[in-house]
C-alpha positions in Angstrom: 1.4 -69.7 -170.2 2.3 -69.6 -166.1 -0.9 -70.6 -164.5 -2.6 -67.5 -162.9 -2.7 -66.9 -159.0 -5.3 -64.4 -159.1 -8.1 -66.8 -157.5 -5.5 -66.5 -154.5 -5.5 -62.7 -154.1 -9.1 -62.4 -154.4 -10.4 -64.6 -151.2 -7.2 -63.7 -148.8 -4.6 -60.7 -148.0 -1.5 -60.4 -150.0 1.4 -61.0 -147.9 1.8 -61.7 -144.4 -0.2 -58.7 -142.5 2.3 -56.6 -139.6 0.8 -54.7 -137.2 2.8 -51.5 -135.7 2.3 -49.9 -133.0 3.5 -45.9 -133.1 4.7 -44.8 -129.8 3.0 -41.7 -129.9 -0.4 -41.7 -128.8 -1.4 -38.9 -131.6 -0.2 -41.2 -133.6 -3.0 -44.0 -135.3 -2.5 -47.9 -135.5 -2.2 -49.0 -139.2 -2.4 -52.6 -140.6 0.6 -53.0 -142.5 1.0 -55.6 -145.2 4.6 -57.5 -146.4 4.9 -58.8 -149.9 4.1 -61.8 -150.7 5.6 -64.3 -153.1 3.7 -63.3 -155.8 4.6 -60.1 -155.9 8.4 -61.5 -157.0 6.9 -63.9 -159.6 7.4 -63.0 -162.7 4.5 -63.5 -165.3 4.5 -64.0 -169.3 1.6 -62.0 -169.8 3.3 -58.6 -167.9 3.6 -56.8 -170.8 3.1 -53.0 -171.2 0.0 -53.4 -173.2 -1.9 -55.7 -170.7 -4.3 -54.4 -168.7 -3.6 -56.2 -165.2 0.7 -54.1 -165.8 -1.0 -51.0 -163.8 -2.3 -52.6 -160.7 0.5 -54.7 -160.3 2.7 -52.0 -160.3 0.8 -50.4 -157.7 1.0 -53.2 -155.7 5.1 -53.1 -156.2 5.4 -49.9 -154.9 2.7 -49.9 -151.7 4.1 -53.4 -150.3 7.7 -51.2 -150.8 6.4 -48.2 -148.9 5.1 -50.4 -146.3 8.7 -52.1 -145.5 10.1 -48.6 -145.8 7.6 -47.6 -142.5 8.4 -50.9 -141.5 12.2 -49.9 -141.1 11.7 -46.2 -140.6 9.9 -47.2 -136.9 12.3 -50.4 -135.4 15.0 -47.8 -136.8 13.3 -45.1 -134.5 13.1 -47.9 -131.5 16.4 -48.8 -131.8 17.3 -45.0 -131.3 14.9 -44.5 -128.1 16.9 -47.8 -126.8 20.6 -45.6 -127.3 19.1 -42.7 -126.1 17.8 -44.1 -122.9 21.1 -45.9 -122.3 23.1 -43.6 -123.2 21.2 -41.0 -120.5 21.8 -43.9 -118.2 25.2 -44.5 -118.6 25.4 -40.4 -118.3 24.0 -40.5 -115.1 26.1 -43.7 -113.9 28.9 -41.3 -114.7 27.4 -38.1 -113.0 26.8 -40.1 -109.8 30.3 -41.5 -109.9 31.5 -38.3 -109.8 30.0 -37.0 -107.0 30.9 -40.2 -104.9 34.8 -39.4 -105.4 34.3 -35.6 -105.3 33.0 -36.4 -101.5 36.2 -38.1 -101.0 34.7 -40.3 -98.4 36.2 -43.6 -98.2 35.7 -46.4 -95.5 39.0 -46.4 -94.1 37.8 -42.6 -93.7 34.4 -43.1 -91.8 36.1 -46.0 -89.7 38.4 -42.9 -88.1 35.6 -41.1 -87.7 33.5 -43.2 -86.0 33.8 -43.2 -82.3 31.4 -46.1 -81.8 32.2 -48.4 -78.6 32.8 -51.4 -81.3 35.3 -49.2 -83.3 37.2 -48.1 -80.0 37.7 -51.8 -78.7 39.1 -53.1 -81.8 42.4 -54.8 -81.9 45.5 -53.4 -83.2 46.6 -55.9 -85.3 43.5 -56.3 -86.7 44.3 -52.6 -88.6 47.4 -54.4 -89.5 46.1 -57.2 -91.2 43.8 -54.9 -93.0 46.3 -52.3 -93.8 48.3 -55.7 -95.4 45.3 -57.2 -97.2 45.2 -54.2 -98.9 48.3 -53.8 -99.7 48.6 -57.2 -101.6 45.2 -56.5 -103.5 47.0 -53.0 -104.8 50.5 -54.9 -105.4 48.0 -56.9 -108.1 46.3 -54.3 -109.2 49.7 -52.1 -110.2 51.2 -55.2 -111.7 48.6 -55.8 -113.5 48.6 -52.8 -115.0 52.0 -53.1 -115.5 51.6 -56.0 -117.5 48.8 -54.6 -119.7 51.0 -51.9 -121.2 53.8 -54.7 -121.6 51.2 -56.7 -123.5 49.8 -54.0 -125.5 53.0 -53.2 -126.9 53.9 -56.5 -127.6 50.4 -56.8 -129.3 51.4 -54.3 -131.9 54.7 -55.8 -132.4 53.4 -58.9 -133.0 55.2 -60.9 -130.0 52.2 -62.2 -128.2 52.8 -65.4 -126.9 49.9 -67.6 -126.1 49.4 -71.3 -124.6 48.2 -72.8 -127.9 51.0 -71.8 -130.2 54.1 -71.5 -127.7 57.1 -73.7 -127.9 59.5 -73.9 -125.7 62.4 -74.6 -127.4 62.0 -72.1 -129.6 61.8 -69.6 -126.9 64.9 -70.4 -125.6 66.7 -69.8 -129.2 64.8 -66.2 -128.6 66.7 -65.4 -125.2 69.7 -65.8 -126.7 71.7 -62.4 -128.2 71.7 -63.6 -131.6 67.9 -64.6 -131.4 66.9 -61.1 -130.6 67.5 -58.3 -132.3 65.8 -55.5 -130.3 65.4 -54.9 -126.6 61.9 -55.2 -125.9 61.6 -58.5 -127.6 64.4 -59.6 -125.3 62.6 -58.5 -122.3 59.0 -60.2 -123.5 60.8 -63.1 -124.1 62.4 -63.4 -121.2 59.0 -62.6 -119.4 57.5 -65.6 -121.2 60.1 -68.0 -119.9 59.1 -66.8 -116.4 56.2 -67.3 -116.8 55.8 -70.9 -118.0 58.7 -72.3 -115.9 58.0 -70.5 -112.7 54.3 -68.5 -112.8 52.1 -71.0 -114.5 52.6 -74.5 -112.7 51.7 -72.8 -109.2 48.8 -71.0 -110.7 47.7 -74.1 -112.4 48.0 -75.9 -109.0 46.0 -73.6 -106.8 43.0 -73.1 -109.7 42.8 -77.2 -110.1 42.6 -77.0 -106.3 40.1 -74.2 -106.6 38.1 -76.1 -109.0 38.4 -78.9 -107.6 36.2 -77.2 -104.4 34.0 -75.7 -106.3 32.8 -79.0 -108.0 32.4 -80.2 -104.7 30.7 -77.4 -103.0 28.3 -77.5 -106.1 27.5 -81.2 -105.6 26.4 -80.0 -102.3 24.1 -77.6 -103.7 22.9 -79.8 -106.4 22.0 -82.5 -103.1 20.5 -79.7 -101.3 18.2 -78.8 -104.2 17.3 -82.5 -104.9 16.4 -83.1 -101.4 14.5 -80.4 -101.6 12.0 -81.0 -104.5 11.9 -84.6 -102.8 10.3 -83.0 -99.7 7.8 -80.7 -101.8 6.4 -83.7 -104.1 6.1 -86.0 -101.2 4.8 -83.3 -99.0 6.8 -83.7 -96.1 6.4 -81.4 -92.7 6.9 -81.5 -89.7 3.5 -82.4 -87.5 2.7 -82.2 -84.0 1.6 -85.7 -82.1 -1.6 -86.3 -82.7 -4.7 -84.6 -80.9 -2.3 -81.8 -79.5 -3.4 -79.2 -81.8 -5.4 -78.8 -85.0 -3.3 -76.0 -87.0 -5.9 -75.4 -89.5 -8.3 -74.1 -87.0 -5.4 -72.3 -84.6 -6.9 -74.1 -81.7 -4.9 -76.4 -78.9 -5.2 -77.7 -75.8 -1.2 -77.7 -74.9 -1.2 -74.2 -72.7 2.6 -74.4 -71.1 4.0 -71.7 -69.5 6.2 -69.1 -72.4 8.7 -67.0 -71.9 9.1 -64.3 -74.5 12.7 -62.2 -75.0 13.2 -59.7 -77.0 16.8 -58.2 -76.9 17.7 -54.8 -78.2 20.5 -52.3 -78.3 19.4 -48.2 -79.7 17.0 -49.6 -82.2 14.4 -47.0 -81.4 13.5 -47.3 -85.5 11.2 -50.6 -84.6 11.5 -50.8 -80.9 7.3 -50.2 -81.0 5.9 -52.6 -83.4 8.2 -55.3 -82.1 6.5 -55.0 -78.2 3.3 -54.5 -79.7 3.7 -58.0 -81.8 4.9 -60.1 -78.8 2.2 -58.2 -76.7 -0.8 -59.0 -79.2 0.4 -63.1 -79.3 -2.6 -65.2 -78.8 -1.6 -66.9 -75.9 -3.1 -67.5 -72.5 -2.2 -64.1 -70.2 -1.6 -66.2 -66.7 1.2 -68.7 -69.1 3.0 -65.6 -70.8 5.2 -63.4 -70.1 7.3 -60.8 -72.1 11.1 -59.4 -71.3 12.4 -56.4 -72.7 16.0 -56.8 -72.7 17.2 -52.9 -73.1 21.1 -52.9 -74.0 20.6 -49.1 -75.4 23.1 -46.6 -73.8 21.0 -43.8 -74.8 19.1 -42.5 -72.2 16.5 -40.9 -74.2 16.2 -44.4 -75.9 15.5 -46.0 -72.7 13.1 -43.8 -71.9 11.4 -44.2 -75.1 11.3 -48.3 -74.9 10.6 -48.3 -71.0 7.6 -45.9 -71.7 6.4 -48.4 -73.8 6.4 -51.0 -71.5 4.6 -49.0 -69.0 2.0 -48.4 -71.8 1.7 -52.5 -72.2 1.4 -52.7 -68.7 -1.5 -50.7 -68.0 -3.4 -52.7 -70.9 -3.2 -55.8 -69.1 0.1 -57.2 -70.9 2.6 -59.3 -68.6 5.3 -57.3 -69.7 8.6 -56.0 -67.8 11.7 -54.1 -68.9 15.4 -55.0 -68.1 18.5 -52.9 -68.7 21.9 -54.1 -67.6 24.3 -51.2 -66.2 27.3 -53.8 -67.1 27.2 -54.4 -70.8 29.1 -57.3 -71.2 28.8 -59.9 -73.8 26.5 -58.2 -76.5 23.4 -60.3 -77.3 24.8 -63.3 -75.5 25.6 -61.5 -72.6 21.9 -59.8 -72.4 20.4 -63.4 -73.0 22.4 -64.7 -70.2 21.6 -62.3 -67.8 17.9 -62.7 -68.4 17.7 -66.3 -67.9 19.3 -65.9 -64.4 16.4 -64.3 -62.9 14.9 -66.4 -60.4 11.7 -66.9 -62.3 12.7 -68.5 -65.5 12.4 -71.8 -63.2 9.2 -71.4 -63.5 9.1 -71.3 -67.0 9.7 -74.2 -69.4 9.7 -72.9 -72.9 11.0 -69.6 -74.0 11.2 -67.6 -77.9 13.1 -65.3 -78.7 12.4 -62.2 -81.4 15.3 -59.6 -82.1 14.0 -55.9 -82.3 12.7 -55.9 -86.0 10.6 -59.3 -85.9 7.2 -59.1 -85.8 5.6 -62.8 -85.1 1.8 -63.1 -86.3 -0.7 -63.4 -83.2 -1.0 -67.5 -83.5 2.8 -67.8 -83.6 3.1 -69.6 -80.1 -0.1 -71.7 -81.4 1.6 -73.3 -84.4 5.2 -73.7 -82.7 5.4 -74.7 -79.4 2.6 -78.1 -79.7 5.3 -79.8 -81.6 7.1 -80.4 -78.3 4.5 -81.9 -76.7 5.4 -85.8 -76.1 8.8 -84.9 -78.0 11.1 -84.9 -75.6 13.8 -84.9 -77.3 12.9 -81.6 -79.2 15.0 -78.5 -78.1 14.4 -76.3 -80.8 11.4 -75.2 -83.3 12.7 -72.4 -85.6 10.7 -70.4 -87.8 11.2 -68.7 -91.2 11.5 -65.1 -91.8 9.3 -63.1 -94.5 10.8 -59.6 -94.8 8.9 -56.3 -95.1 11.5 -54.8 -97.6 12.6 -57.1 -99.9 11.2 -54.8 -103.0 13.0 -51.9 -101.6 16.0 -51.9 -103.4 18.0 -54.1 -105.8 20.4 -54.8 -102.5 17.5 -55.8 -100.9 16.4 -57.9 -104.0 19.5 -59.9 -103.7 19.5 -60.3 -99.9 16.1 -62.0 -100.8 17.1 -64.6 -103.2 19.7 -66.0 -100.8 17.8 -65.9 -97.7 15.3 -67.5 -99.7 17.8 -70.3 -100.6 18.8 -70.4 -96.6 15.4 -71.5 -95.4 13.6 -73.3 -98.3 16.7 -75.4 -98.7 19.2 -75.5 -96.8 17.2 -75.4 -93.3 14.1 -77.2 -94.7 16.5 -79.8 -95.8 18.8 -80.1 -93.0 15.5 -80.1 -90.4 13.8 -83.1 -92.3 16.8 -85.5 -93.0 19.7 -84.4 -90.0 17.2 -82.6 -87.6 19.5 -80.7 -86.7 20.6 -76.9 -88.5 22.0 -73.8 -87.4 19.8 -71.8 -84.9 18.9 -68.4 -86.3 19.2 -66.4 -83.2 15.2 -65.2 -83.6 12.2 -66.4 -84.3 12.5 -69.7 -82.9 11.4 -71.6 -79.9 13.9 -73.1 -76.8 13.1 -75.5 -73.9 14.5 -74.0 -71.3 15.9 -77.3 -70.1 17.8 -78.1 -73.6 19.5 -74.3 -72.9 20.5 -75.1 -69.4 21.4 -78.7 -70.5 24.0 -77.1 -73.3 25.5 -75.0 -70.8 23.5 -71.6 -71.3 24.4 -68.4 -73.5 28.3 -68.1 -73.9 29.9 -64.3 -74.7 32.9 -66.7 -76.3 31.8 -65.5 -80.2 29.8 -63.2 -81.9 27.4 -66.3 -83.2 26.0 -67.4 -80.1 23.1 -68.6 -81.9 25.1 -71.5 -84.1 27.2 -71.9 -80.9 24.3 -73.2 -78.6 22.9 -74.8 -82.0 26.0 -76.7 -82.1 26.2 -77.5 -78.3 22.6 -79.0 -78.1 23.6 -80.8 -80.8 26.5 -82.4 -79.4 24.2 -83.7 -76.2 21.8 -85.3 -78.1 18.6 -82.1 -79.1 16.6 -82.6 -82.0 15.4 -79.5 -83.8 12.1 -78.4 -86.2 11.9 -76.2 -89.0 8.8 -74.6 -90.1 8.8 -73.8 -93.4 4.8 -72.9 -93.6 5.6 -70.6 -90.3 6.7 -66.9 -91.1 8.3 -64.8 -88.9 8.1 -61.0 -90.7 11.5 -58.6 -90.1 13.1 -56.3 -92.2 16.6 -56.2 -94.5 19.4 -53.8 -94.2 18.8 -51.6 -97.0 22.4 -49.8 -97.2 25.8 -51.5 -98.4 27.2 -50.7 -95.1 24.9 -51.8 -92.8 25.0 -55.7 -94.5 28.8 -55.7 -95.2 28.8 -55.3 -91.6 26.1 -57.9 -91.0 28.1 -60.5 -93.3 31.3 -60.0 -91.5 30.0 -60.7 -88.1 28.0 -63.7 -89.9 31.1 -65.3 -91.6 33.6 -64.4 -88.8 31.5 -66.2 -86.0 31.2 -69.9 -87.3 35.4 -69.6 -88.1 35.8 -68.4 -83.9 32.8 -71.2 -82.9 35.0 -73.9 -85.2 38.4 -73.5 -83.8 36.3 -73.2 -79.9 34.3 -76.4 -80.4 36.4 -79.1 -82.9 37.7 -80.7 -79.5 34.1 -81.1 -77.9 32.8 -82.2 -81.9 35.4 -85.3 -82.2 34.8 -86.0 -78.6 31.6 -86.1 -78.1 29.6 -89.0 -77.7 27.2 -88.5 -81.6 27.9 -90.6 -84.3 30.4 -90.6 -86.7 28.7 -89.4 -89.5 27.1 -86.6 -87.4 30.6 -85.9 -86.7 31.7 -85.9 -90.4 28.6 -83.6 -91.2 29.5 -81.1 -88.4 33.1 -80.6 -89.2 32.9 -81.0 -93.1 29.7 -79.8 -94.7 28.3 -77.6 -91.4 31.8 -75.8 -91.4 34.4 -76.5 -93.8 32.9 -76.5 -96.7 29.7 -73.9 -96.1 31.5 -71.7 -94.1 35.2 -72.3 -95.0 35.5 -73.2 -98.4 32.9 -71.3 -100.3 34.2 -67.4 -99.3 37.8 -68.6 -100.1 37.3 -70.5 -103.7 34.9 -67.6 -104.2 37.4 -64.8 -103.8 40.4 -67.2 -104.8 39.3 -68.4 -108.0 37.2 -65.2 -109.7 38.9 -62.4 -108.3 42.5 -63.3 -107.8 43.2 -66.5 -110.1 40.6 -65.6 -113.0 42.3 -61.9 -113.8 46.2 -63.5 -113.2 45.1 -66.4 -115.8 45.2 -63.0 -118.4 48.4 -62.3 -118.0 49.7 -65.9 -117.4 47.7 -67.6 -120.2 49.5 -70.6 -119.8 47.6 -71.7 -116.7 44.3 -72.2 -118.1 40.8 -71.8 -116.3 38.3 -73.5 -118.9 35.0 -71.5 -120.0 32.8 -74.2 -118.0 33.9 -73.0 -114.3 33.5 -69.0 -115.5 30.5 -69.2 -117.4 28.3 -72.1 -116.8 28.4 -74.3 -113.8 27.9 -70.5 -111.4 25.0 -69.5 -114.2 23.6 -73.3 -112.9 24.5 -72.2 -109.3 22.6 -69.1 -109.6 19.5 -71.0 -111.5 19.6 -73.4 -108.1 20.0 -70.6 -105.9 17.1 -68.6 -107.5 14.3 -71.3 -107.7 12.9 -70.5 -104.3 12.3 -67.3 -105.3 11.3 -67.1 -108.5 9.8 -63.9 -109.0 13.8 -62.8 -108.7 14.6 -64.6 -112.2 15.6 -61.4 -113.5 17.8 -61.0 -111.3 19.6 -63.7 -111.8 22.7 -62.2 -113.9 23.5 -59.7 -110.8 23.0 -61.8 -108.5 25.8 -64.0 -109.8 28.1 -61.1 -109.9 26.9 -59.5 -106.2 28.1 -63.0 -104.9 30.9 -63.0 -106.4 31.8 -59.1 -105.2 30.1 -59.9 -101.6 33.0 -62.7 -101.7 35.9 -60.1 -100.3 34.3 -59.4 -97.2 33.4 -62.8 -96.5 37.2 -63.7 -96.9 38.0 -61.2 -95.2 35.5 -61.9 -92.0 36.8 -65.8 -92.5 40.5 -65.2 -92.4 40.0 -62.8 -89.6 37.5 -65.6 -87.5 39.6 -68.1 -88.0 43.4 -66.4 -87.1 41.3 -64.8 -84.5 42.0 -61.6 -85.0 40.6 -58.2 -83.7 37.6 -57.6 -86.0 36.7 -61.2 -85.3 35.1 -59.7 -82.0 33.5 -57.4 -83.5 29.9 -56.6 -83.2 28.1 -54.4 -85.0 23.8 -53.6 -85.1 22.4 -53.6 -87.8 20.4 -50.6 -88.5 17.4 -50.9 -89.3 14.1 -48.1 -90.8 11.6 -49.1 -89.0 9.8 -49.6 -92.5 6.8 -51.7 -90.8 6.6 -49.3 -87.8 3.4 -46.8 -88.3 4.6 -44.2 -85.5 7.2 -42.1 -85.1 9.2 -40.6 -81.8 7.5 -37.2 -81.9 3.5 -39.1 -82.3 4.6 -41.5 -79.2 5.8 -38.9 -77.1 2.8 -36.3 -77.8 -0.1 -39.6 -77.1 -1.8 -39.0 -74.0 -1.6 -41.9 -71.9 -3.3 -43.1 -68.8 -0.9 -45.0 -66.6 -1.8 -46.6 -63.6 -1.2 -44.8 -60.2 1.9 -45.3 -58.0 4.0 -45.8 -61.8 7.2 -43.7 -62.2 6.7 -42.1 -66.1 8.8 -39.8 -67.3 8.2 -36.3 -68.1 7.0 -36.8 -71.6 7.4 -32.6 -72.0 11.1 -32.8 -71.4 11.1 -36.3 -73.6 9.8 -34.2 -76.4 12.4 -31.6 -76.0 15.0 -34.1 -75.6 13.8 -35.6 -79.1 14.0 -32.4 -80.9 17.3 -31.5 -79.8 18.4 -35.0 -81.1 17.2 -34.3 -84.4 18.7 -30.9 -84.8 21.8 -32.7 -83.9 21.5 -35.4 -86.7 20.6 -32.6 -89.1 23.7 -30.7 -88.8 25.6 -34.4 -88.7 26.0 -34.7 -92.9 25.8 -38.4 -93.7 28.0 -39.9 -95.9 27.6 -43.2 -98.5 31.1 -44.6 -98.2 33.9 -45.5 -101.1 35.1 -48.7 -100.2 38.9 -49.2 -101.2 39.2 -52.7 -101.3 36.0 -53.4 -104.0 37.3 -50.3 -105.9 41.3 -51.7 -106.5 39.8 -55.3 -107.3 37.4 -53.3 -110.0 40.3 -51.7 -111.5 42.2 -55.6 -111.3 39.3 -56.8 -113.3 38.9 -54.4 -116.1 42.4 -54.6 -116.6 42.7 -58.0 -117.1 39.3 -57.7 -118.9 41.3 -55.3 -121.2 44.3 -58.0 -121.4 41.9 -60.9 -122.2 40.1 -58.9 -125.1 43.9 -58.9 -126.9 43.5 -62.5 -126.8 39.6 -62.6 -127.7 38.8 -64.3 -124.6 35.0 -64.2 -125.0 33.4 -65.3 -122.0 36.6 -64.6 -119.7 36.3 -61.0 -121.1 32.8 -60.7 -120.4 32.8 -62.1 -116.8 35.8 -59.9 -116.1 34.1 -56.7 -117.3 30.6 -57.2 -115.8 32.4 -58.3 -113.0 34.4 -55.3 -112.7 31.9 -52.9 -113.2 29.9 -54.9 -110.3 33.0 -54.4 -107.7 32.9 -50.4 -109.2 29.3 -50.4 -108.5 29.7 -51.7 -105.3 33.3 -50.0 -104.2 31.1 -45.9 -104.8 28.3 -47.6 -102.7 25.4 -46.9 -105.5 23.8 -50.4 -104.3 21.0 -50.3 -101.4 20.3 -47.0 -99.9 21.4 -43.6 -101.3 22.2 -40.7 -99.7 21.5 -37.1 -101.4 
């Protein structure tokens, strides 16, 4: 006789319990429990005429009930998970629809737009756009081409892959007597093209390409190293000592500040921005504030110059420029503000672009570092952002700003001390500006070209990390394409302007080296063009040329490594992780573009562009400003704040009838329609990861190309 496991059943639970949870709160929790093993034992003594037959037989049948419920509710899960992506993927389609029903396209809204920036562009640089193009849909067509030549030839049975392929016996196939229909002469004789003349070339440039991309992620991987070295030895930058206690906010170090803040029609955030600088806890007799006005609308520059007068009367040392010849853009405005006679007077200033609102002890925590530093010239600040929830665009935007300062400024400021100024939030001495040779209109970065120049004579610079700076992101695809352009086509019009001054000035070699080859070429140069080169042109040829070969380890996993590098400063953004790999890639396009254009110097090179901005952070509007009732000091010129209002309203009814458009962006949209096709191709070869990456990738640039990233407009 088996031995009997009954002892078991009566001091524990038969089977291993599973709790389910019904979805439906009318619905009750129950207790569920599986079979256990001796419910499959079978027993000598279960015989019809025992006793103990009954109850086991119960048991049989409740534990099979129970895994019936069991399957019955992750079967009704697994239906609510089709059903909400299947709703989802309706209204992808619903919204994609309505994008090319509007039949707006950028090349479309560029006509339209009579902006001062769109009339003084270059000819030629519609040329070279009209050409870039051009090449991206001779790709796309022959791509497509060649799909529907490999399909068919998938069906015959005449694909030729790298593995299997001989050569010599394609050569017998080419020949009459080898062939005996017409379309396996022509694949054939496509196959020989292909490995004699097509593949060594492409092989060539994507060994290149690799090549650049293994070093350009050394350099990350250094970056990253360096810093985790500075957080677990805790290294920041410290004033001398007995010039300032940060913890308490107090100092002793009173020089006298110059604040700038320059703006062009950015009426969105032009109040919280004065009121910031205004409310910075700084001696009033060792401050003062210019408002640098570049706006060309009058009602504008009302609005900004009223609130000056406002600060005024509350005891701010506050004043308001505006320049009646606009040359120069932000460099230009700069310029002509330090000319005034009493800059001399002055011997620090910082600087704070429209949207940036520095916290009241900003001054406090910045400017003792240059006390008995000499040598310091710059003390830049980080930037915290208002927005960075708003949107997944803005989610992105955060994880590589994040990167920007935790890493690569952080890094560069401890070890180099020296890194790109930012063009806000940061601190000058005067006398390393004027030693540099001032503001120059000659590119649209002026901040990394007087970075670059102080650098050259000899300036040290700071980074705060533990300083923020708060601002706000473009929410809307257009207004940061823009943004990236003018970003990525500066530092290729600053390196062609400057490599003369680099290799002769008087630094040291190796602050030569890192100027031109990590600073430029490879951060700025080499990273947009292996970036568009290798995933969007090379990757899809690959498919229809398999005999050039781009190995799963540069698709797949050193970029996922990339991205996990990238991401660790901002963790909270893990999940983002997957499209933020494929945004990069996609943003890659327009940083070519801006590249190749700073670098040939061509029209959109000059370029520049605002950035708009919502005024997110602001708490007032137009209409509240204009209807406060101020008390302004006698003898001040104010403006009628009656016909302000009017003006106001009139402006809106204006924008209201103006229908705003999100934009279809050609270029993303023929690379989308590259990708999937050669995401198509690569599935007849069962390509796993390449077919993967190419289709998320592709719907990424279709996602991007009908603008449904960032803001939307209804």
């Amino acid at each position: 006789m088996a031995p009997s496991f009954d002892w078991w059943a009566k001091e524990s639970h038969r089977g291993t319990p599973v709790v389910v949870k019904m979805e439906n709160p009318n619905w009750s929790m129950v207790e569920l429990e599986g079979p256990s093993e001796d419910d499959f034992i079978l027993h000598d003594d279960d015989d019809v005429t025992m006793p103990n037959r009954r109850p086991r037989d119960k048991a049989r049948n409740k534990n099979a009930k129970q895994l019936t419920w069991v399957l019955l509710l992750k079967a009704h899960k697994a239906a609510g998970c089709l059903t909400s992506i299947a709703s989802a993927m309706f209204g992808l389609a619903a919204a994609i629809r309505r994008r090319v029903a509007s039949g707006r396209t950028d090349a479309d809204a560029d006509a339209d737009n009579d902006s001062e920036t769109t009339r003084n562009i270059a000819p030629e640089n519609l040329t070279v756009r009209a050409r870039f193009y051009s090449c991206i849909k001779v790709f796309l067509w022959l791509s497509v081409l060649l799909l529907g030549f490999e399909v068919a030839a998938y069906y015959k049975g005449w694909h030729f892959g790298a593995p299997n392929l001989q050569l010599q016996n394609l050569y017998k196939l080419t020949t009459p007597l080898g062939v005996k229909g017409v379309f396996e002469s022509l694949y054939s004789r496509w196959v020989l093209i292909r490995v004699e003349y097509l593949a060594p070339p492409l092989q060539f440039l994507t060994n290149a390409c690799i090549l650049l991309f293994l070093v350009q992620s050394m350099d990350r991987l250094v970056l990253c190293l360096g810093c985790l070295w500075i957080r677990f030895k805790k290294i920041k930058p410290v004033p001398k000592q007995g010039s300032v206690d940060l913890e308490s906010g107090e100092t002793g170090f009173f020089p006298m500040v110059l604040v700038q803040i320059p703006m062009c029609n950015e009426k969105e955030v032009y109040q919280q921005s004065i009121a910031a600088v205004c409310n910075l806890d700084w001696p009033k007799s060792k401050l003062l504030i210019q408002i640098l006005d570049d706006s060309d609308d009058p009602t504008t520059q009302m609005l900004i110059e009223e609130e000056v007068h406002k600060w005024q009367q509350e005891g701010a040392r506050i004043v308001y420029r505006h320049r009646v010849i606009r040359d120069g853009y932000k460099a230009g405005n700069l310029k002509s503000a330090m000319n005034c006679s009493y800059v001399n007077d002055y011997e620090f200033v910082a600087i704070f672009d429209a949207d940036f609102q520095p916290n009241p002890n900003f001054l406090k925590r910045t400017v003792p570092h240059f006390k008995d530093n000499e040598e310091l010239g710059l003390v830049q600040a980080r930037w915290s952002f208002v927005n960075n929830d708003e949107n997944l665009l803005t989610r992105l935007q955060h994880i590589n700003l994040a990167f920007h300062f935790e890493v690569e400024q952080q890094v560069n400021g401890i070890f180099l001390n020296f890194f790109g100024f930012n063009g806000t939030a940061g601190v000058w001495r005067i006398k390393a500006l004027v030693d540099s040779g001032g503001w120059l209109e000659r590119t649209t970065v002026e901040d990394m070209d007087i970075a670059v120049r102080a650098h050259l004579h000899g300036w040290k610079f700071i980074f705060l990390n533990d300083v923020e700076c708060q601002c706000e992101l473009p929410e809307s695809y257009e207004a940061y394409r823009k943004q990236q352009h003018r970003w990525h086509s500066g530092p290729m019009q600053l390196f062609r302007l400057c490599l003369p001054d680099i290799i002769c000035s008087k630094i040291s070699i190796w602050k030569k080296a890192n100027l031109i080859f990590l600073f430029f070429l490879l951060r700025k140069l080499i990273l947009p063009f292996y970036s568009f080169t290798l995933f969007c042109i090379i990757l899809p040829m690959t498919m229809f040329i398999p005999e050039a070969e781009l190995p799963a380890w540069v698709v797949c996993y050193i970029p996922a490594t990339m991205s996990f590098l990238n991401i660790l400063p901002a963790p909270k953004s893990f999940p983002f992780i997957v499209p933020y790999l494929l945004f990069e890639n996609t943003m890659s396009v327009t940083k070519f573009n801006a590249m190749i254009s700073g670098l040939f110097q061509l029209g959109s090179a000059y370029e520049w562009v605002v950035t708009k901005k919502s005024g997110r952070s602001s708490e007032g509007d137009l209409i509240s400003l204009a209807g406060k009732d101020l008390k302004h000091q006698r003898g001040v010129s104010v403006p009628d704040l009656g016909d302000l209002r009017e003006e106001i309203k009139e402006q809106e009814k204006k924008a209201s009838r103006t229908k705003k458009h999100n934009r279809m962006y050609t270029k993303e949209l023929a690379l989308a329609f590259l990708l999937l096709t050669a995401s198509a191709r690569s599935l007849l070869a069962a390509q796993g990861i390449h077919f993967y990456f190419l289709l998320f990738q592709g719907i990424s640039f279709l996602l991007v190309g009908l603008d449904l990233i960032g803001e939307q407009v209804k």
